[in-house]
C-alpha positions as CSV (number, residue, x, y, z in Angstrom):
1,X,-19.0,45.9,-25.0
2,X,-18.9,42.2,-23.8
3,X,-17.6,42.5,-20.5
4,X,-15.3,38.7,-19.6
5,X,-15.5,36.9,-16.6
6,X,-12.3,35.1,-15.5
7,X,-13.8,32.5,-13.5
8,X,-11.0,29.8,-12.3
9,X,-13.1,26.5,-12.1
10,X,-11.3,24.0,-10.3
11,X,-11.3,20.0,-12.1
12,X,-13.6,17.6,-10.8
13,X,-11.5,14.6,-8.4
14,X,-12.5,11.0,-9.6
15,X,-12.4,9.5,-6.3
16,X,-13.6,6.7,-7.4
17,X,-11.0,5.6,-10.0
18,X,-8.3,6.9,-7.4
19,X,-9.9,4.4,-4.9
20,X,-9.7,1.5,-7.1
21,X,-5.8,2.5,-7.8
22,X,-4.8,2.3,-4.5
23,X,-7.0,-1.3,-4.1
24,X,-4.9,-2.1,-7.0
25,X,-1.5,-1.3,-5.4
26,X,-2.4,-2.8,-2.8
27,X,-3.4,-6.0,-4.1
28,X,0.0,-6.3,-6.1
29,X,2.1,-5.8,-2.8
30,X,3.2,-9.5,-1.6
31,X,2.7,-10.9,1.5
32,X,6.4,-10.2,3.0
33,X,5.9,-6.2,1.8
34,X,2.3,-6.7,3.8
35,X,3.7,-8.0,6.7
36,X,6.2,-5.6,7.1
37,X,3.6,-2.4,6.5
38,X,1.2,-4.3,9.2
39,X,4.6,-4.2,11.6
40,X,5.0,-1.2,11.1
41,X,1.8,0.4,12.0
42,X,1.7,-2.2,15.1
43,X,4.7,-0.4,16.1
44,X,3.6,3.3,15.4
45,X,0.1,2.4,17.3
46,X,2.7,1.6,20.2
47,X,4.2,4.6,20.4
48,X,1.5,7.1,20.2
49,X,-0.7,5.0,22.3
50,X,2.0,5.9,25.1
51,X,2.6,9.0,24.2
52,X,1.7,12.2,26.1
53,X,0.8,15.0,24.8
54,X,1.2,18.7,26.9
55,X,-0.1,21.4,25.6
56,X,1.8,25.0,26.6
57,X,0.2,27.9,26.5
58,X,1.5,30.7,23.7
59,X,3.0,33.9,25.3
């Protein structure tokens, strides 16, 4: 008797073609969209540059 395997194999990632989508997106974004995202993370570097982090211990 031929005794099966189930083996789960998992698919291989194309990081590649995934990084040249997101180059792609980007590229087609206009300038006012890009300014805006830039802002944005400006403002988020803002925050978390100030903020303070307090650790507590667990009970």
């Amino acid at each position: 008797m031929k005794s099966k395997t189930n083996i789960v194999e998992e698919p291989l990632a194309d990081y590649k073609k995934a990084e040249e989508d997101l180059l792609l997106k980007a590229l087609s974004s206009s300038y006012t969209e890009r300014f805006h995202t830039m802002a944005r993370l400006m403002k988020m570097n803002v925050i978390l540059k100030s903020a303070k982090i307090i650790h507590k211990k667990m009970d």
